[in-house]
Structure formats: structure tokens, C-alpha cells
N, C-alpha and C positions, 0 to 999 in steps of 0.2 A: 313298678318296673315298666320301661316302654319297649316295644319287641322294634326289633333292628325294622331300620327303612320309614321309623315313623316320624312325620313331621308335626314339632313344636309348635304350638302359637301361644304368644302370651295370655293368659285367662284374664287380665285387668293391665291397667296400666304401670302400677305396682310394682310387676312379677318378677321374680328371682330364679334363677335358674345357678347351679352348680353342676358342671360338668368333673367326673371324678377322673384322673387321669389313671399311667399305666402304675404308678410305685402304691396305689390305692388299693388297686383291683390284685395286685401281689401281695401287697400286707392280710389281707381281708378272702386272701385264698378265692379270688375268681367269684365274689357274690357279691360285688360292687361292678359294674359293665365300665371298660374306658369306649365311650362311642366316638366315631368316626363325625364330626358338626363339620358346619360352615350358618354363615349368618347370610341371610337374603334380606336384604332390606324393601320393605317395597312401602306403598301411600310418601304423602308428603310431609307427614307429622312429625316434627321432632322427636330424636330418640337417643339415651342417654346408654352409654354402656361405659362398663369398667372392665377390666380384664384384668384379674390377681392369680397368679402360678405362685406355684411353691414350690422351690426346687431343694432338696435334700443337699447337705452340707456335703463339699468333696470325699470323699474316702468311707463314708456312710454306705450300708450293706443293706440293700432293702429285703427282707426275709417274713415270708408267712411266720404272724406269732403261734407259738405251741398249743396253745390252750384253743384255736381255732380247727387243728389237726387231730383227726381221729381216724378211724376204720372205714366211717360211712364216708368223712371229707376229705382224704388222701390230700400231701400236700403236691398241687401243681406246677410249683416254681421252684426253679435252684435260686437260691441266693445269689445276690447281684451287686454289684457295686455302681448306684446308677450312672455316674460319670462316664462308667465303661458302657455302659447302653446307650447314654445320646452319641460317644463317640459311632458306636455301630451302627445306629440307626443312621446318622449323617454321611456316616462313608457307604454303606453298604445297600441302603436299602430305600432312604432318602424320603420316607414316613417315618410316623410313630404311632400304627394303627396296632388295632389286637394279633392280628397274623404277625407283625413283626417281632412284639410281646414274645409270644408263643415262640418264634422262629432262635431267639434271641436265648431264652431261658425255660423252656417248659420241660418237663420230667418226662 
């Protein structure tokens, strides 16, 4: 786990990186982080990037699953239908960071 504020550098030229987003860090009850990035480019070496999102099918309800929910792990999210959340985050808020997560759907 990396604590907020810290900067990535790739270990080889190799490196893979997966940022988890917000319908992740809700299925998985808040123990997957959606972090806040941007990419700096700097030197002059060629550098190859892809960028794959996955976006949940329309009318799909992203919900912490049950067997993740107990006493010690309380569920932190109401169920959401995510269409209705990039609608909100675009009109309302105009990010898609953890505060608007929270702001959007949290118990």
C-alpha cells in the first residue's frame, strides 16, 4: 500500500502500474484506495503508455459484496447505480476523487 502524497517512479523499464478506481474501492468495502495521479513526464527517452477503464454496463448497481461485511468491517457505501455517479460527479462536483466518493454515497 502507498500512503497518500507519495510519488511513483517506475522500478525498470518494464513496469506496470494499475490504478484501482472508485466502483473498486466500493465493491471491496474501502481496502483497495482510488488515488488521486497525474503522469509527469520528464528525460527524453521514449515512453510507451496505454490507458484501459472499465466502465460498468448502464443500470448496473455497484454494491459491497456480503461476505466482505461483518461487525469488525461495517459496510461504508450505499449502493449506487454508477451512471448516476459520473452524472454527479460531472454536474456537481466536476472530479471523481475519494471525497466525492464519500460525498456521493457513504453511510
Amino acid at each position: 500500500m502507498v500512503k497518500s502524497g507519495s510519488k511513483l517512479k517506475p522500478s525498470q523499464d518494464s513496469s506496470f502500474l494499475v490504478i484501482a478506481g472508485a466502483s473498486l474501492h466500493v465493491l471491496l468495502n474501502g481496502r483497495v484506495f482510488p488515488p488521486l495521479h497525474r503522469v509527469v513526464i520528464t528525460g527524453k527517452k521514449d515512453r510507451h503508455v496505454a490507458g484501459l477503464f472499465l466502465r460498468p454496463e448502464e443500470g448496473l448497481i455497484i454494491n459491497t459484496h456480503e461476505e466482505i461485511v461483518d461487525d469488525e468491517h461495517p459496510r461504508l457505501y450505499k449502493p449506487f447505480d454508477y451512471e448516476d455517479y459520473l452524472k454527479f460527479t460531472d454536474t456537481n462536483t466536476k472530479g471523481r476523487d475519494l471525497f466525492n466518493l464519500k460525498t456521493y454515497c457513504a453511510l
